[in-house]
C-alpha positions as CSV (number, residue, x, y, z in Angstrom):
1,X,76.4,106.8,94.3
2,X,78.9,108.0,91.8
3,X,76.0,110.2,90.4
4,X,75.3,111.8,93.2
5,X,79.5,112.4,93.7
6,X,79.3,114.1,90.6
7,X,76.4,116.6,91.4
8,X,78.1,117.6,94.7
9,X,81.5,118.7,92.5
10,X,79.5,120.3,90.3
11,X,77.8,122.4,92.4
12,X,80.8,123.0,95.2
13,X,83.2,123.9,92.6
14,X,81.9,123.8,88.9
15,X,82.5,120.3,88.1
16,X,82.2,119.5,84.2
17,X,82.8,115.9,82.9
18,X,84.3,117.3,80.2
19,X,86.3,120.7,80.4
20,X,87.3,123.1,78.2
21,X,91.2,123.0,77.5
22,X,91.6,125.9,79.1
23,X,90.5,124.8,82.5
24,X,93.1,121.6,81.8
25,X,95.8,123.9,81.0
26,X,94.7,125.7,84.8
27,X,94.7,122.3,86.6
28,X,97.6,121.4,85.2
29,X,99.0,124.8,86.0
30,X,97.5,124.6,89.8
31,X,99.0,121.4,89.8
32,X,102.4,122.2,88.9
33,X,102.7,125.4,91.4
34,X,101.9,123.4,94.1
35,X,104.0,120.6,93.6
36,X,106.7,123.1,93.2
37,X,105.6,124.5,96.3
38,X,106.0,121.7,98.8
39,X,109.3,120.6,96.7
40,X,111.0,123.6,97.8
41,X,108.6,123.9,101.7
42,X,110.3,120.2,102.1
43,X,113.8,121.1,100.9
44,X,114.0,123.9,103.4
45,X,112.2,121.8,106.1
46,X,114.6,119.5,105.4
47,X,117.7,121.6,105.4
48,X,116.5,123.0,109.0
49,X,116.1,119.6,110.0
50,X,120.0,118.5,109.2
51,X,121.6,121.7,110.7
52,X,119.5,121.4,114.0
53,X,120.9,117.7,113.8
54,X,124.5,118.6,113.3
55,X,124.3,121.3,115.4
56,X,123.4,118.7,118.1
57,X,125.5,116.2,117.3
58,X,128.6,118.9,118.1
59,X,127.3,119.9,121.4
């Protein structure tokens, strides 16, 4: 089962077991941009949120 896993990512998006470091240093890159991303998505999200609440609340 976990074979077959393994041919699938390999062939959908160039799986290796074992990557070069450069390819880690991109994950790890992807990885961070994102997370950065939906910090500062959910920080405005969550700013909107809290003025549309006070802005209720004073009505």
């Amino acid at each position: 089962m976990l074979g077959s896993a393994i041919v699938v990512l390999h062939v959908l998006v160039g799986y290796r077991d074992r990557p070069m470091g450069i390819e880690l240093l991109f994950y790890a890159v992807t990885f961070a941009a994102i997370a950065a991303l939906m910090r500062i998505v959910g920080a405005r999200a969550a700013r909107v949120a809290r003025l549309e609440a006070n802005a209720g609340s004073s009505t």
